[in-house]
Each structure stands twice: as structure tokens, then as C-alpha cells.
N, C-alpha and C positions, 0 to 999 in steps of 0.2 A: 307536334304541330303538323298541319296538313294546309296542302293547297285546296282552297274553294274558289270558284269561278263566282266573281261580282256581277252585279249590275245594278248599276247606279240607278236611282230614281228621286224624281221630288215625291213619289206618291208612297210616304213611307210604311212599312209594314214590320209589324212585332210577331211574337208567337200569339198562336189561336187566331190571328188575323188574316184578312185575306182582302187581296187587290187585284185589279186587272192591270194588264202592261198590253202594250201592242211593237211583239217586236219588228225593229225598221233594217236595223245593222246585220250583217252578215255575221260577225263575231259573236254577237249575242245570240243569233238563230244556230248558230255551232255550239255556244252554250248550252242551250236545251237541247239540241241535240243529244251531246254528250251525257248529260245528266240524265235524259230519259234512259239514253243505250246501258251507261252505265248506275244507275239506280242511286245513281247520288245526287244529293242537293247542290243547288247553287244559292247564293247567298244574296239577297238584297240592302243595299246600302244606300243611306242618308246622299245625299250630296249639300254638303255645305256653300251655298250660294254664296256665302260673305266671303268666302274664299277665292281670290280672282287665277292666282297664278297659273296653275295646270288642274287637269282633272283629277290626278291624282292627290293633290294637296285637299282637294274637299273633299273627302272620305275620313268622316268622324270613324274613331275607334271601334263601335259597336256597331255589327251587323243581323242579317235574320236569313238563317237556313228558309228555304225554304220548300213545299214538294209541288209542283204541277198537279190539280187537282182539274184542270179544264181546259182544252185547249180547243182553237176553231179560224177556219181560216176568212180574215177581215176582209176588206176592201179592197182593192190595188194589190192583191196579190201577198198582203202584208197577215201575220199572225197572229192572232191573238192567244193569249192564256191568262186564266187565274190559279193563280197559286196561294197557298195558305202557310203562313208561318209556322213554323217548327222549334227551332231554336235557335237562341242568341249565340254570338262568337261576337268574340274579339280578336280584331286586325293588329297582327306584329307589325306587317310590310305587307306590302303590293309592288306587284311585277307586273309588264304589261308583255302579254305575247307578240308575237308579228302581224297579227290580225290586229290588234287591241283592246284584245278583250284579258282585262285586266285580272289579275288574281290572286288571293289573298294568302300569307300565311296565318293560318286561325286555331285560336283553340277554344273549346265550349266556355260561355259565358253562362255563369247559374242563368234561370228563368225562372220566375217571379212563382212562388205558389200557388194555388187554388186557396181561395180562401171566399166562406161565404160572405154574403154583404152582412150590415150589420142595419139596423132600421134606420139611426140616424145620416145612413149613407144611401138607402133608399130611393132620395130625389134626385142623386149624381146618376142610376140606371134609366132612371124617368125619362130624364133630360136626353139620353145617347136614346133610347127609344123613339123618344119627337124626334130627337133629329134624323133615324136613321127612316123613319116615315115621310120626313119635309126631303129627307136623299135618296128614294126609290134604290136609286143605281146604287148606292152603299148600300141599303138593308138588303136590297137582295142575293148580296154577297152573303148572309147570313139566315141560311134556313131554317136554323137551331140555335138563336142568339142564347148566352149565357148570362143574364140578366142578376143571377143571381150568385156572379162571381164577383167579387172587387176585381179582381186583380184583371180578368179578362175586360169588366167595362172600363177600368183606367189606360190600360192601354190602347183600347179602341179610340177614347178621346186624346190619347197620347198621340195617335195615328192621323187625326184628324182635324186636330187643332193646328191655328197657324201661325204658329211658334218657332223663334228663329232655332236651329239645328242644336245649337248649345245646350240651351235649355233642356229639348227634345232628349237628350242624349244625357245631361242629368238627372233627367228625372229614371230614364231604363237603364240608369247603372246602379239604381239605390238597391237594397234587400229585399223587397218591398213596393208593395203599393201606398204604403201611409203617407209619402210624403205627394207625391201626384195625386190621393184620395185631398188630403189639405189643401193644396193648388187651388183643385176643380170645388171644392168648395166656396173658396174665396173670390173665384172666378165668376161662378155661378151664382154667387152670393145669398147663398143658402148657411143657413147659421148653423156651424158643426157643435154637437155638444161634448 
């Protein structure tokens, strides 16, 4: 097991994906810190809303390594960066430092294979294309979309769908994309054969 530095987000991100965050908090800007000086990820995590008691009680089990691929300084003096997922882990415990910046015992969660699309799943990449055209600000996170991966376009809708955390976090524990490919079928309401 190993400690990873968390940070919590509603804007959730898997592997091969990528989001932007604007850090506010001092502990989280010592995060990156650390992780740039020391060449190690930090890990982004769900936060489960239905969860009232503390912060730490809303941290679903599954996290996402992540690497700083862009950073740039925002508005008010504040930081921005986009980072793109890496790899899955699963959270034993969380500890919080004296700052609060929270941190995970983890150890690798498999990540979902590559696997090509198949034609009758075809309209599920269609569909993450419109949308990611009607979402400037999301497609342009991706300059090289993978269009022609299940597994990469499932969990893009995984990422972006607005889907209570449970769910979310069912579907990226499965082996697999087949049962989120079913999902977003049904959803979509395109008839799988």
C-alpha cells in the first residue's frame, strides 16, 4: 500500500480522461506542488454528495491517479491545471494532514482494457462526439479523442453523465466496459443487438 495525496472533486475524472480544476486551497496547491517536485501522482476522487456527515465519509472507494499535463495561472491569483487520468486505485483509509489535505492508503485498481468499438456500438461514440461539439470546453480537452475505443468512450460518459456517485462507481468497478456499454444503450435508447 502507498500514501496518494487526494482531491476531492464533483468534476469526476477516470483513465484517458482529462479535466480542468482551479486550485483555491493552500493544501491542495502544496499537493501539486509535491507531485510535480516529486514526479508522483495525485489522485482525484468522487465526492459523494448523499453523504452529509464529514468530508471524509464522501470518498467512494475508487480513485484516479492522475499526471498534470497543463497548468496556467487564473484569475485572482488562483491556479489553474488540467490533468489527465492514469490510473485507478482503491482507497483502504484516509488520513488528513495538518493542512487538510487528505490522503489515501491505495493500492492499483485494474483499468478497463482497450478494446475496439464493435458497429452495433457505433452510435454510443456518435452521441459523446455531439456532445462533446454542443461542450466546446470538454472536446477541447481532447485533441486525439479515441472514438474508436469502447472502453475509452464509456467512461468519458461515465465522467459526464449525472449520475448519483453509487452508480458512478459501479459501473468503474465492473471488468469491463459491457455493462456501462448496456447502460448507455438504454439510456440513449438506441437498440443493442
Amino acid at each position: 500500500m502507498k500514501k496518494t495525496a487526494l482531491y476531492p472533486s464533483s468534476v469526476h475524472l477516470l483513465p484517458g480522461g482529462r479535466a480542468s480544476y482551479t486550485l483555491v486551497e493552500k493544501r491542495h496547491l502544496r499537493m501539486l506542488k509535491e507531485s510535480l517536485a516529486n514526479k508522483s501522482p495525485f489522485a482525484v476522487c468522487m465526492i459523494n454528495e448523499s453523504e452529509e456527515e464529514s468530508e471524509l465519509k464522501q470518498i467512494p472507494a475508487i480513485a484516479t491517479e492522475c499526471n498534470v499535463i497543463n497548468f496556467d495561472q487564473a484569475e485572482a491569483n488562483l491556479l489553474s491545471i488540467v490533468v489527465e487520468g492514469t490510473q485507478k486505485i482503491r482507497l483502504h483509509g484516509i488520513t488528513l494532514d495538518n493542512d487538510g489535505l487528505m490522503q489515501g492508503d491505495s493500492t492499483l485498481y485494474p483499468n478497463w482494457q482497450s478494446e475496439p468499438i464493435l458497429a452495433r456500438d457505433e452510435e454510443i461514440a456518435e452521441k459523446l462526439k455531439m456532445f462533446f461539439q454542443s461542450m466546446p470546453e470538454i472536446g477541447a480537452l481532447y485533441p486525439s479523442p479515441q472514438y474508436e475505443d469502447i472502453s475509452w468512450v464509456c467512461q468519458r460518459w461515465i465522467e459526464v453523465l449525472p449520475l448519483e456517485v453509487h452508480y458512478k462507481q459501479l459501473l468503474i468497478t465492473q471488468d469491463n466496459a459491457k455493462l456501462t456499454t448496456r447502460f448507455l444503450h438504454k439510456l440513449l435508447h438506441s437498440p443493442e443487438n
